[in-house]
C-alpha positions as CSV (number, residue, x, y, z in Angstrom):
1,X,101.9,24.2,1.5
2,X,100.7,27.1,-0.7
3,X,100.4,24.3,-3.3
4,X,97.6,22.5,-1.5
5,X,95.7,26.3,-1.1
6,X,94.1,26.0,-4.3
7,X,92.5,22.2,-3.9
8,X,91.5,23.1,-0.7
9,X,89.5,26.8,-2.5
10,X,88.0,24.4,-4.9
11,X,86.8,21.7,-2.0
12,X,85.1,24.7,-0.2
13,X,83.2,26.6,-3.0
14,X,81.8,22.6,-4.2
15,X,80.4,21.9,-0.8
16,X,78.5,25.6,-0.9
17,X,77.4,24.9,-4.5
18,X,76.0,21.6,-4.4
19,X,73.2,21.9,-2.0
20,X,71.9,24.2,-4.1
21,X,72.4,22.7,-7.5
22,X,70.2,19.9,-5.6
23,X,67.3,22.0,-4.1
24,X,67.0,23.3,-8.2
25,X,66.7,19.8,-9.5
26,X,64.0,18.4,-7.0
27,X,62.7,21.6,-7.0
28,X,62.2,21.3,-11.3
29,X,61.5,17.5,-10.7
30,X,58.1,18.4,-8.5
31,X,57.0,20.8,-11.0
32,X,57.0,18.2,-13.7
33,X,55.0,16.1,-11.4
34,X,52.6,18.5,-10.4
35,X,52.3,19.5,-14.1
36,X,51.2,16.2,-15.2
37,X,49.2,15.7,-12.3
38,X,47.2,18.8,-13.8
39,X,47.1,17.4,-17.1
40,X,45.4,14.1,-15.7
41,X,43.1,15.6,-14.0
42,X,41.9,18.3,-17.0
43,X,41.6,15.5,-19.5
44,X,39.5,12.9,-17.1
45,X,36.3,14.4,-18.2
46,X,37.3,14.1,-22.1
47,X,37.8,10.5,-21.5
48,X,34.4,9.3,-19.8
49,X,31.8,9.0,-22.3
50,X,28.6,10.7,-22.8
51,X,26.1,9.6,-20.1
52,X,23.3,7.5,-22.4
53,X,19.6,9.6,-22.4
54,X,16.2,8.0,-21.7
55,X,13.2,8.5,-23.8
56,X,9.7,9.0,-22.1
57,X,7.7,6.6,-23.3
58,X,4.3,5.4,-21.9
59,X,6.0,2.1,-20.9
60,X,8.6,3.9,-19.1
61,X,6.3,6.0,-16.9
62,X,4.2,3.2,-16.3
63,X,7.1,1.5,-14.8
64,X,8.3,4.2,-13.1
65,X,4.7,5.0,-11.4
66,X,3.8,1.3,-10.4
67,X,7.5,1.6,-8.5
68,X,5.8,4.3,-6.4
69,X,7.3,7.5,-8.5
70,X,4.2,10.2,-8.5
71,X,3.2,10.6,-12.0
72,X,3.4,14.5,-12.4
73,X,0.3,14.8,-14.9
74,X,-1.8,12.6,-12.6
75,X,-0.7,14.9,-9.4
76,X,-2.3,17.8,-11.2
77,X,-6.1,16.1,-12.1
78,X,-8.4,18.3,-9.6
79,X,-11.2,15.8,-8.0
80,X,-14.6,15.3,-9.6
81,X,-16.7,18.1,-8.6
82,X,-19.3,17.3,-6.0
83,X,-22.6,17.9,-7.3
84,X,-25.5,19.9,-5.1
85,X,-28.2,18.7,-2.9
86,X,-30.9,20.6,-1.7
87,X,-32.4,20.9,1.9
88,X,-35.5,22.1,-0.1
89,X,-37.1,23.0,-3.4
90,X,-39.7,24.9,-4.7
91,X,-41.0,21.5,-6.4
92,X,-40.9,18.7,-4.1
93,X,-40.2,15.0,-5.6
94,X,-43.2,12.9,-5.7
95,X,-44.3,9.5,-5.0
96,X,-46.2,7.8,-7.8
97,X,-49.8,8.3,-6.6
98,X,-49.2,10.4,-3.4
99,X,-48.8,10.7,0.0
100,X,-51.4,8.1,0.8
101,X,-49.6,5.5,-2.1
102,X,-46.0,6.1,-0.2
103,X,-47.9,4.9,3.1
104,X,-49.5,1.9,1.1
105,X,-46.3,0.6,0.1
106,X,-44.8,0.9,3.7
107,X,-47.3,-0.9,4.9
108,X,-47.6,-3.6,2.5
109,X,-43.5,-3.7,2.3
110,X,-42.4,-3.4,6.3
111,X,-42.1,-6.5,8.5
112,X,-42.0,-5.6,12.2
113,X,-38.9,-8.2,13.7
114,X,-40.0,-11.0,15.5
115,X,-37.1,-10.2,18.4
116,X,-38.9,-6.3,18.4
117,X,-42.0,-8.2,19.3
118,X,-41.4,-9.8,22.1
119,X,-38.9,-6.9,24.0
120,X,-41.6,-4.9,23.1
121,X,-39.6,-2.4,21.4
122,X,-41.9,0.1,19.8
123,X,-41.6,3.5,18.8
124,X,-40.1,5.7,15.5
125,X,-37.6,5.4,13.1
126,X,-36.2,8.9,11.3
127,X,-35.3,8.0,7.9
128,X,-33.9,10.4,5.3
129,X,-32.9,9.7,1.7
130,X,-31.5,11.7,-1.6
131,X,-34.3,11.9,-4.1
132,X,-31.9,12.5,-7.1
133,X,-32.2,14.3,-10.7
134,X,-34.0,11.3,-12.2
135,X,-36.1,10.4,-9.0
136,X,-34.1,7.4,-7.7
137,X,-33.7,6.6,-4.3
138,X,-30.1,7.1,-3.4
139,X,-27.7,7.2,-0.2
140,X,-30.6,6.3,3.2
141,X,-29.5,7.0,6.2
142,X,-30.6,7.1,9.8
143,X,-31.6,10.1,11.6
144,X,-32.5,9.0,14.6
145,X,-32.6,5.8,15.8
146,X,-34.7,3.4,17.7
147,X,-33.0,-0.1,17.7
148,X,-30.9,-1.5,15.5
149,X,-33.1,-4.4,14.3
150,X,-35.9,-1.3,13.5
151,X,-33.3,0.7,12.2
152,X,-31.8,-2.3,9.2
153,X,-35.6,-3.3,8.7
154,X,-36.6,0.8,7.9
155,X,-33.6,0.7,5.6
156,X,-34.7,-1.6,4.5
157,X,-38.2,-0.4,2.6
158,X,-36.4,3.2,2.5
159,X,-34.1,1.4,-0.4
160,X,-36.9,-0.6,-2.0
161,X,-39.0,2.4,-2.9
162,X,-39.4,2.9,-6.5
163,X,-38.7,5.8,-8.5
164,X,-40.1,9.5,-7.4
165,X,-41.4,12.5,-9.6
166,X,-38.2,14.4,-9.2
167,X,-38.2,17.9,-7.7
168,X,-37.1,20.9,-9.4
169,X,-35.7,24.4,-8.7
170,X,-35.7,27.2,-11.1
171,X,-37.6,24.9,-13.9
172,X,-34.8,22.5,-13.4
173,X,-34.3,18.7,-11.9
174,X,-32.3,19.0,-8.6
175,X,-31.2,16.3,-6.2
176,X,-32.9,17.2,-2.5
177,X,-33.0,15.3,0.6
178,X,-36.1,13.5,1.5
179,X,-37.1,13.0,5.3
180,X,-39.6,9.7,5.8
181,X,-40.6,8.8,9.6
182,X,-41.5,4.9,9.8
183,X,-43.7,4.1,12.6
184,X,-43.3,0.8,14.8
185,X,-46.2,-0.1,17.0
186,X,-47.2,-3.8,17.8
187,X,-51.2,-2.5,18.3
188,X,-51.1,-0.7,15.2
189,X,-53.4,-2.3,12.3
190,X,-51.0,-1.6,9.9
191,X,-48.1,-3.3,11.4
192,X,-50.2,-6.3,12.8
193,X,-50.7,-7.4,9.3
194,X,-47.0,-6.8,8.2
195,X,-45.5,-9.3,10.7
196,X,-43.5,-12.4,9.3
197,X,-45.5,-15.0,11.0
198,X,-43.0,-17.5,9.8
199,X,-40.2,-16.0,11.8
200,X,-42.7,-17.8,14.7
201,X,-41.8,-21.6,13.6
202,X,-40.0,-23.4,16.1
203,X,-40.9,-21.1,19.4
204,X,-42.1,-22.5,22.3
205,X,-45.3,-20.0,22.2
206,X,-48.5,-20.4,23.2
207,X,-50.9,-18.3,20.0
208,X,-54.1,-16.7,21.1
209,X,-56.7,-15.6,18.8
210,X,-59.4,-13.3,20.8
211,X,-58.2,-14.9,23.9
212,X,-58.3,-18.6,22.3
213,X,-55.6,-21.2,22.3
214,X,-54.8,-22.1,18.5
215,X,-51.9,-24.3,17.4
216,X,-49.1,-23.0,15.5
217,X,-50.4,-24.5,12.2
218,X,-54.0,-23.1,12.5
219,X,-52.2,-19.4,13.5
220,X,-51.0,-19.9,9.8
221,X,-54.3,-20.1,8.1
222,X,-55.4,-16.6,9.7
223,X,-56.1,-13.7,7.0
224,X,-53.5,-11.3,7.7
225,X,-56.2,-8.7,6.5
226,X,-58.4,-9.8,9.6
227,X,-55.8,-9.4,12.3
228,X,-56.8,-5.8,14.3
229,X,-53.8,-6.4,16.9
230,X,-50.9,-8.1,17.7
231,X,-49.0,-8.4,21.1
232,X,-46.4,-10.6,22.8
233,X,-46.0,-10.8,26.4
234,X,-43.5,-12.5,28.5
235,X,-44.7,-11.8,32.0
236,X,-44.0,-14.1,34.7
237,X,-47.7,-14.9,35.5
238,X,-48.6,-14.8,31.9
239,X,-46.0,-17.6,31.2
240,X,-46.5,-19.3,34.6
241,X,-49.8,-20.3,33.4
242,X,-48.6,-22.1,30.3
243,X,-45.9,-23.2,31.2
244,X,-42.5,-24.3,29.5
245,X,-44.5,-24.7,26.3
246,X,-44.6,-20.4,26.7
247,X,-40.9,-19.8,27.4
248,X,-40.6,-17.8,24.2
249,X,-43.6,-15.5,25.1
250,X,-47.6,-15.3,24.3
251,X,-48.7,-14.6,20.7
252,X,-51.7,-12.7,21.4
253,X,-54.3,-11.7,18.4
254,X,-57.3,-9.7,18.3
255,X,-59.4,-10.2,15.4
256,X,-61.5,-7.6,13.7
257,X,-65.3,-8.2,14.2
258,X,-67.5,-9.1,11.5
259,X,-71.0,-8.2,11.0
């Protein structure tokens, strides 16, 4: 009995030893692990290699701009500066001649539209121009309007005018802004003889020359120069007594008298 004692002693202090002769090994075991695990980790970075570098060249940043990347040298170009334009100046721009030239060349230049005519549209046009450093004839525009047929056909001459004295300002050539009325009146001489009588082919409308009848053809053969007057009229009564052949109006001209 006392023999057995001893084995069983020996039994007793094993089972209390070996638990934690276990919990030191796993415990040394997950260390290691952990410890290599660090190691991994710390020498990634030394393995990958060296991203590669890109050199800026202009072929480069042409690419990269047409792909829609801002070119940063480009961002930073400030905008052409806008030059000045005088209202007014102490020297005026002007026309070769004068005045009564600049009138001249409206009047030998404008054409009154046929469709004006006969709606009877009459009145002003307020045209206005840059007169620039060299005295051309830049940007027309309308300030105030009439129709729109008037207003292309005043646009028209306003562009075709040739070159101005320029104005100046301190001894020096300055662009200024340029106002030019353009008058449209049907009874006015100076219209009368600027109409484009061709713009009449192919009407049905009866021509009168000081009250006369006169075919189309013969209407042609008219000096401008002689022509006082010009007026179209589409009244009912006015038409009712010519008939279909006056749908498109009456072309009525009064000629200057002769001596």
């Amino acid at each position: 009995m006392n023999q057995h004692q001893p084995g069983k002693v020996a039994l007793f202090k094993l089972v209390l030893v070996l638990p934690l002769a276990l919990s030191f090994f796993f415990s040394s075991h997950a260390q290691t692990v952990v410890s290599k695990s660090k190691q991994a980790v710390t020498a990634a970075p030394t393995q990958s290699k060296a991203m590669p570098t890109i050199k800026a060249t202009k072929e480069t940043v042409k690419n990269l701009s047409s792909e829609g990347v801002q070119n940063p040298a480009k961002s930073k170009l400030s905008p052409p500066p806008t030059r000045k334009i005088y209202q007014i100046l102490e020297t005026m721009p002007q026309f070769p001649g004068g005045e009564g030239e600049l009138l001249k060349f409206i009047r030998t230049n404008l054409r009154y539209p046929l469709s004006a005519l006969q709606n009877n549209i009459r009145g002003r046009v307020i045209t206005r121009f840059v007169v620039n450093e060299l005295g051309k004839v830049e940007n027309p525009e309308i300030l105030r309007s009439l129709d729109p047929i008037l207003d292309q056909e005043a646009l028209k001459v306003v562009s075709a005018l040739p070159d101005f004295t320029p104005g100046e300002h301190n001894g020096k050539k300055e662009a200024v802004w340029y106002i030019l009325p353009i008058n449209f009146r049907p009874e006015d001489q100076d219209n009368a003889r600027t109409i484009n009588l061709n713009e009449l082919g192919g009407k049905k409308m009866v021509f009168l020359a000081d009250g006369n009848e006169i075919s189309y053809e013969d209407m042609k053969k008219i000096d401008l120069s002689s022509i006082e007057s010009i007026e179209i009229v589409k009244d009912a009564a006015s038409v009712a007594k010519y008939g279909e052949k006056a749908n498109d109006g009456i072309f009525k001209m009064k000629l200057k008298k002769t001596n």
